[in-house]
C-alpha positions in Angstrom: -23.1 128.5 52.7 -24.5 131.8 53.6 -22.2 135.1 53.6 -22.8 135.7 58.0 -21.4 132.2 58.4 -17.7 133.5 57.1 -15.6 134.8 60.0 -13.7 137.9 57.6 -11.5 138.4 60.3 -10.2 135.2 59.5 -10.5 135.8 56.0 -8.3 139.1 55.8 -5.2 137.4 58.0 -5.3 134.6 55.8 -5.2 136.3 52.4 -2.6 138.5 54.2 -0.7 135.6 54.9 -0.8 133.9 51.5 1.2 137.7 50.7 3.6 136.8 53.4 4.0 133.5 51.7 4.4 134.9 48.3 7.5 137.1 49.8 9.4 133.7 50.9 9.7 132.9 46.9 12.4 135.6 46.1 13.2 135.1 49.5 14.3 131.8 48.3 16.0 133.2 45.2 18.2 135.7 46.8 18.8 133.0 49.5 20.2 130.4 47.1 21.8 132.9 44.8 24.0 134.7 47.6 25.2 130.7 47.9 26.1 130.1 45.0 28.8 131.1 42.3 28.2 134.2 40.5 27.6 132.8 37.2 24.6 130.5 38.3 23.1 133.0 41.1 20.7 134.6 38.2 19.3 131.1 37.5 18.4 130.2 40.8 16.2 133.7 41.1 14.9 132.7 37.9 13.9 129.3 39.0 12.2 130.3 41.9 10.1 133.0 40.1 9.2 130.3 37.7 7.8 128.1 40.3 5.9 131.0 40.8 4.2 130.4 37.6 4.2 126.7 36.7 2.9 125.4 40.1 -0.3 127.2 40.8 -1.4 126.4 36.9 -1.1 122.8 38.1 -2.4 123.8 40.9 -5.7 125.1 39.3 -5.5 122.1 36.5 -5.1 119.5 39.0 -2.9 120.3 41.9 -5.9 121.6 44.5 -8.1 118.7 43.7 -5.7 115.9 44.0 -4.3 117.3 47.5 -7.2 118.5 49.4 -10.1 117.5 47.6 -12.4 116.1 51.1 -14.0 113.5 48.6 -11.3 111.5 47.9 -10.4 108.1 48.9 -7.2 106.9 51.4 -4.2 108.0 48.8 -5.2 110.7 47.0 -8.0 112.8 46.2 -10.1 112.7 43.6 -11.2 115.5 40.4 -14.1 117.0 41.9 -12.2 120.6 41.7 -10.0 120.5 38.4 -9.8 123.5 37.3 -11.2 124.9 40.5 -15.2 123.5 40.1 -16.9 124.3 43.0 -14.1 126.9 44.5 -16.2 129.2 45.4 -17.5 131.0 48.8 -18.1 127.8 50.0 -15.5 126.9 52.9 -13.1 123.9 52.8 -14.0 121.1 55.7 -10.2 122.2 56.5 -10.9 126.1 56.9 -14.5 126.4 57.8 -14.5 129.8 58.6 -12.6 130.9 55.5 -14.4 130.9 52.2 -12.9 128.2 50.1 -11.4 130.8 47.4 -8.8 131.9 50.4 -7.8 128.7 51.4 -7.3 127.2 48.0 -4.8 130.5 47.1 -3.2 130.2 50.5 -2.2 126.9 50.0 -1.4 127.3 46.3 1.6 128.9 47.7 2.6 126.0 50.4 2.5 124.2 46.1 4.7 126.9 44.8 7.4 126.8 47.3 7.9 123.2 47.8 9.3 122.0 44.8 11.6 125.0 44.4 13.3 124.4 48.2 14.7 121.5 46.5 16.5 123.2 43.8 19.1 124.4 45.6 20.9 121.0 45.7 20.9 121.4 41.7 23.2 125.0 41.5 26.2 125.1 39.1 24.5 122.2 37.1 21.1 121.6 36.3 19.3 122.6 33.2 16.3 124.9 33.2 14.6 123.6 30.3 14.3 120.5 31.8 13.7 122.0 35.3 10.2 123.6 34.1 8.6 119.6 33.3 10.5 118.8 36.5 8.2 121.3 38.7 4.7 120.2 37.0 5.1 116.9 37.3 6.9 116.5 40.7 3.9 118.9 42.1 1.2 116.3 40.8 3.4 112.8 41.9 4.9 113.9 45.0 3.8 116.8 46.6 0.1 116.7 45.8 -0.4 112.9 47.6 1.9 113.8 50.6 -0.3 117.2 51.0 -3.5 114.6 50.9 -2.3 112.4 53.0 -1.0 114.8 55.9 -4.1 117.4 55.2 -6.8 115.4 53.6 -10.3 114.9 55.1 -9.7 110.9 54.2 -6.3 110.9 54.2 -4.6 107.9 56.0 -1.8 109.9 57.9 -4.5 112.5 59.0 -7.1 109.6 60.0 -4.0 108.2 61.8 -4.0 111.6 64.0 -0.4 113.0 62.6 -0.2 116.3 63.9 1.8 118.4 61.3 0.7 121.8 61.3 2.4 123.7 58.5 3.9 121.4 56.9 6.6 119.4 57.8 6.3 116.4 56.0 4.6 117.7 52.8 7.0 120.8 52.7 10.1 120.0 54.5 10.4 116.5 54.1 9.3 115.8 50.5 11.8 119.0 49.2 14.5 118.1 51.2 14.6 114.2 50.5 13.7 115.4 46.6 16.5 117.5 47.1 18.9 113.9 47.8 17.1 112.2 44.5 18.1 115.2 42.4 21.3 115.4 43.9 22.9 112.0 43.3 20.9 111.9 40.0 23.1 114.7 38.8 26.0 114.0 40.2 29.3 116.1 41.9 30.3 119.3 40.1 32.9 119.9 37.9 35.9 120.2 40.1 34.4 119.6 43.2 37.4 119.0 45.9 39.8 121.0 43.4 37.7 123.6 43.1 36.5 126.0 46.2 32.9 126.5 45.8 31.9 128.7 47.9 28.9 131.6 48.2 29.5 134.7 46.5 27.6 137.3 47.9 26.6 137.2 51.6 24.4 140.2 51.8 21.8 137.6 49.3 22.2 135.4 51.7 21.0 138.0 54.7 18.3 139.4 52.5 17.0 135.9 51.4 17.3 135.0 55.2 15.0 138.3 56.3 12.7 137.5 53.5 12.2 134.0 54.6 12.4 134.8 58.1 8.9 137.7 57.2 7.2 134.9 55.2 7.6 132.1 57.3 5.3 134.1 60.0 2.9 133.6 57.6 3.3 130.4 56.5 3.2 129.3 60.0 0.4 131.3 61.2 -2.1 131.5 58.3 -3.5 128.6 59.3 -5.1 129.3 62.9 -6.8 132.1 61.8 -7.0 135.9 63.7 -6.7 133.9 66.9 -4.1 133.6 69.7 -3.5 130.7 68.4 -1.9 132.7 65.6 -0.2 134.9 67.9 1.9 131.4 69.3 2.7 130.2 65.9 4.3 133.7 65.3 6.2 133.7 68.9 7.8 129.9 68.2 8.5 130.7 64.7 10.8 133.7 65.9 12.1 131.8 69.0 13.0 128.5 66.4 14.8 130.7 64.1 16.8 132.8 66.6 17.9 129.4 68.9 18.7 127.4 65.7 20.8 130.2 64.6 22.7 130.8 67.2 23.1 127.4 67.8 24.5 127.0 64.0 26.9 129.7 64.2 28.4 128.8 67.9 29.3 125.5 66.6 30.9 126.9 63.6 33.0 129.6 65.5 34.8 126.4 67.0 36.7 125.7 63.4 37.8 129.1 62.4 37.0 131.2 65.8 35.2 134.0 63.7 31.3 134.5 63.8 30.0 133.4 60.3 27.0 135.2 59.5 26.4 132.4 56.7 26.1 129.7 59.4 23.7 132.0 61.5 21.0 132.3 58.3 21.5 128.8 57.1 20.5 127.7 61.5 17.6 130.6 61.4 16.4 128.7 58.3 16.8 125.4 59.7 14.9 126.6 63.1 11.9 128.1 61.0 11.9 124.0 58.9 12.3 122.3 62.4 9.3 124.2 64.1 7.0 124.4 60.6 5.6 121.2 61.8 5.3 122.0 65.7 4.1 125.6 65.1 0.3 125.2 65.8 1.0 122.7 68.8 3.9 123.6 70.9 4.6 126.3 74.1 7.6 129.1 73.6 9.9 126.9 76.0 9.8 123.6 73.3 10.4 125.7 70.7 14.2 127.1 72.2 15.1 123.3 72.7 13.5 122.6 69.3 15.7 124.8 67.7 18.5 124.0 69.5 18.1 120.4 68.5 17.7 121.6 64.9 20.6 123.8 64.6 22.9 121.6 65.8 21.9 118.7 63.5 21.4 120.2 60.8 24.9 121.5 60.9 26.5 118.2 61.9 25.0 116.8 58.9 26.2 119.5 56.6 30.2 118.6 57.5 29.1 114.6 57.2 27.9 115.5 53.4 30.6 117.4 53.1 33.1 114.6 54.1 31.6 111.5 53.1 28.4 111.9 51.0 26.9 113.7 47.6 27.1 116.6 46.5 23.8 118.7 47.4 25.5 122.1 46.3 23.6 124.1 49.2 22.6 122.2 51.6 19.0 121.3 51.1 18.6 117.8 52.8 20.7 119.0 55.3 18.6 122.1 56.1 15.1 120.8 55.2 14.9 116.9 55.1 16.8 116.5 58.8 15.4 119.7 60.4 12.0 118.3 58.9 12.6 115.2 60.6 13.6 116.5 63.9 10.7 119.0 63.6 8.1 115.9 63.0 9.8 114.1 65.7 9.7 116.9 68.4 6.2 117.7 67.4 5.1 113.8 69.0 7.1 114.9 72.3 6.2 118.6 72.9 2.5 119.0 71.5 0.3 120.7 74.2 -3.5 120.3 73.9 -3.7 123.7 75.4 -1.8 125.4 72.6 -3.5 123.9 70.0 -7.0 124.5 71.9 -6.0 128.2 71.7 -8.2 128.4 68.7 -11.0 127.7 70.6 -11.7 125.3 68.6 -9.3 122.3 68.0 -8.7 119.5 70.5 -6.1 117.0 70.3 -4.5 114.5 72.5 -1.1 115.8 72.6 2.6 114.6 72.3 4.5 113.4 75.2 3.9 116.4 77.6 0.6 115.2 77.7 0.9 111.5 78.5 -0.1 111.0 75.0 3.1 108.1 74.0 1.7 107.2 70.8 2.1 110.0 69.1 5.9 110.1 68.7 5.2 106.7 66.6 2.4 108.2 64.4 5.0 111.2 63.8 8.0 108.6 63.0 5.6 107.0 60.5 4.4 110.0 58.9 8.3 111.0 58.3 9.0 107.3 57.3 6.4 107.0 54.3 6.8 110.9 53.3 10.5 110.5 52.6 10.8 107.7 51.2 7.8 108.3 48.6 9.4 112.0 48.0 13.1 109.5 47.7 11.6 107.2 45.6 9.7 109.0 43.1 11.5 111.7 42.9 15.0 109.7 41.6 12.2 107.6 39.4 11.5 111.4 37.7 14.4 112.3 36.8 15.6 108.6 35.4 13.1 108.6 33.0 14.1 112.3 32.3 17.1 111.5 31.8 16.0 109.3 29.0 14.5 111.5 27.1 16.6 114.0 24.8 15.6 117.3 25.7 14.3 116.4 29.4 18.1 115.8 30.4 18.4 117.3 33.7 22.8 118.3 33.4 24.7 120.6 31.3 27.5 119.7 30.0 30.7 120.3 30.9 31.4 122.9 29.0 27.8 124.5 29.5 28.5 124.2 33.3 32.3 126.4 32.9 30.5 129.2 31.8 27.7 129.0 34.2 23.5 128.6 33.9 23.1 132.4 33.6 24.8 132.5 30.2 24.5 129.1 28.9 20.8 128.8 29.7 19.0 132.6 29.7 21.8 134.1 27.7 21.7 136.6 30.5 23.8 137.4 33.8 23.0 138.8 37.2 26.2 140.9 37.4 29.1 143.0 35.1 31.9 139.8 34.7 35.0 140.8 34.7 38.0 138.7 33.8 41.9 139.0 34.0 43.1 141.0 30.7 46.2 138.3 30.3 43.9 135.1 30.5 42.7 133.7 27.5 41.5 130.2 27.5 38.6 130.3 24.7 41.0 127.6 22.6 39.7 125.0 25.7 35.9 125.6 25.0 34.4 124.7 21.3 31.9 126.8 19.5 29.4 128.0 20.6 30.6 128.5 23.7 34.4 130.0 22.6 32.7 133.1 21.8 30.9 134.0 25.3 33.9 133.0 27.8 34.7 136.9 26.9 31.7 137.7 28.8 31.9 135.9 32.3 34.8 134.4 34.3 35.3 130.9 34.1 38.6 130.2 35.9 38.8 132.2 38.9 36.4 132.5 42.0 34.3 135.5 41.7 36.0 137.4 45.2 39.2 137.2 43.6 38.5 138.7 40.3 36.0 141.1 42.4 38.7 142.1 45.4 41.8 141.6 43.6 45.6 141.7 45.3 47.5 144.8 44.5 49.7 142.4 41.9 46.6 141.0 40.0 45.6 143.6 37.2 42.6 142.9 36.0 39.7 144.8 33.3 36.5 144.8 32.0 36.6 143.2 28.8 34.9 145.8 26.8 37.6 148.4 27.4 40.6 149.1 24.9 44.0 148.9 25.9 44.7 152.4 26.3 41.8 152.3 29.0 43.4 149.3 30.6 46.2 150.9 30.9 44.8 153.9 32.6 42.3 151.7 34.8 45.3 149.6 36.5 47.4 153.0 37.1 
């Protein structure tokens, strides 16, 4: 295709977008981190960076091919750009205005982020090792045929007329029912009910919130191109996050009568999953009761987990697979052919505002078949995994006492400290004796961090005479 036939208006907001994209990764990170315990928070950065690297070499092996190859049959697509043959100026039938380069980048990153979002339910107890096979492969058996089948020129959900626009099924969905598999596949942490696990650092949580929040503008948008179009996406995506949010933090001032700022990042994020599908297809008034909606479920089903289910350490499914499912949902009531023919381009027949009563049906199937094949294969993954020496996906328990960050990168996101009259190396056996001297095992980090005037605690590198002088 000839250069004048590329709108580079369109080109430039997209390729700034797939930047916008890239920022939502240690976004991610410092999200999950701040959530966690201190001795696994380094991990979870680590993991996320990772993704970072493993998915878009899939991606270029396989990865692009397989998802959005417009050859390909009703499942998945076929080889005709492995390795990225034939990426070139030439536009995608999906971006037509875009030269395929762009779009294949800009949604390497929609690759890279998925499979880390699911993750999160892992923290405290998953091994990294096994984590690295665990991105490849679930990129090529999950994510790449739910991307095809959503986005695909021949793919049977988009021939069906789904209307997902960023990703709600392919990206929500999928991570946040992987996020169940991988959760009940590993099992409760160590102590859970005796234990208090609880996040350790809320100002990661507000940066990994502010992060997301800056990316998801461009996950949302990149895909309507410098139109108004774009503008909308951007205007719901803000309005999602700040109803869902407030919503999430009203409902959890009722327990404790304080205003939590971790419930108002965890509703932001579920407002920005809910609307991810919707984006491209809804006015600013659907998004407020989208993320309403949203907030308030995802939050219910965060003290149901808590009460009566598994143990998905941070909330995951909660966050992504029900707000994805509400998202999806929505999206068949409140899709407006005028919004989405802000493009001037794309026609559709609309959700429910428009008369259009099927839709909500095509929507309940897309969620249907994407979480259960994200479900099923997923748990499938990690069983054979699990069978495999050294592809099993727990520490153990030892491994997890000391935390990821030591046990598994011999490395640690902050200076532990522990209490100078504590020793309890005679309960852990070599190797792992010898580094409980170097992180704090028994006691939850604010304690040992924000100690009470009778609790004397000290670095463990100093010598008595400086302990003395330090507790003075």
């Amino acid at each position: 295709m000839a250069d004048t036939e590329i709108n580079y208006s369109n080109t430039s907001f997209m390729l700034v977008c797939t930047a916008l994209v890239f920022i939502m990764l240690p976004g991610l990170g410092y999200f999950y981190s701040g959530m966690t315990s201190n001795k696994s928070a380094l991990s979870l950065v680590f993991l996320c960076m990772l993704s970072l690297a493993i998915v878009p070499l899939q991606w270029f092996i396989w990865g692009y091919s397989l998802a959005l190859s417009p050859t390909g049959g009703k499942f998945i697509g076929d080889l005709r750009h492995a390795f990225f043959m034939g990426v070139d100026n030439t536009p995608h039938p999906n971006a037509p205005t875009v030269p395929g380069t762009a779009y294949a980048i800009y949604q390497c990153m929609f690759s890279v982020i998925t499979p880390a979002l699911a993750l999160g339910a892992t923290a405290e107890r998953v091994r990294l090792r096994p984590a690295l096979v665990y991105l490849f492969v679930w990129s090529t058996l999950v994510y790449d045929p739910i991307a095809y089948w959503t986005w695909g020129k021949n793919g049977f959900l988009n021939n069906a007329g789904v209307l997902d626009f960023a990703g709600g099924t392919a990206v929500e969905v999928a991570s946040g029912f992987g996020a169940l598999a991988y959760a009940m596949v590993l099992g409760e942490r160590a102590g859970l009910g005796e234990i208090e696990y609880k996040p350790h650092n809320y100002f990661n949580i507000m940066l990994g919130t502010a992060l997301l929040w800056l990316g998801w503008f461009g996950f949302n948008a990149g895909g309507a191109g410098a139109t108004g179009r774009a503008g909308q996406a951007i205007i719901v995506t803000h309005l999602a996050a700040a109803s869902a949010g407030l919503t999430w933090m009203l409902l959890q001032y009722r327990h404790e009568r304080k205003l939590s700022s971790f419930g108002f990042c965890c509703g932001a994020v579920s407002g920005m999953v809910a609307v991810t599908p919707a984006c491209g297809f809804v006015s600013s008034w659907a998004t407020i009761i989208i993320g309403v909606v949203a907030g308030a479920m995802s939050h219910f089903a965060v003290e149901l987990k808590d009460k009566y289910w598994f143990d998905d350490a941070l909330d995951v499914f909660a966050v992504h697979g029900v707000s994805g499912l509400i998202g999806n949902l929505l999206t068949g009531v409140f899709a407006d052919r005028d919004i989405a023919a802000m493009d001037g381009t794309t026609e559709i027949l609309g959700g429910w505002v428009n008369g259009h009563w099927k839709q909500m049906l095509i929507q309940l199937w897309a969620c249907a078949v994407g979480a259960a094949w994200s479900f099923v294969v997923t748990y499938l993954i990690l069983l054979v995994m699990n069978k495999i020496p050294y592809l099993r996906v727990r520490m153990d328990p030892e491994q997890e006492k000391l935390g990821s960050d030591l046990v598994e990168m011999g490395e640690y996101g902050y200076e532990y400290i522990r209490p100078a009259n504590e020793d309890t190396s005679s309960q852990l056996s070599k190797p792992y004796a010898s580094a409980l001297a170097l992180t704090n095992t028994h006691r939850n980090y604010d304690e040992v961090a924000f100690p009470m005037s009778d609790l004397h605690v000290t670095r463990p590198e100093l010598t008595h005479s400086d302990r003395s002088s330090t507790t003075q």
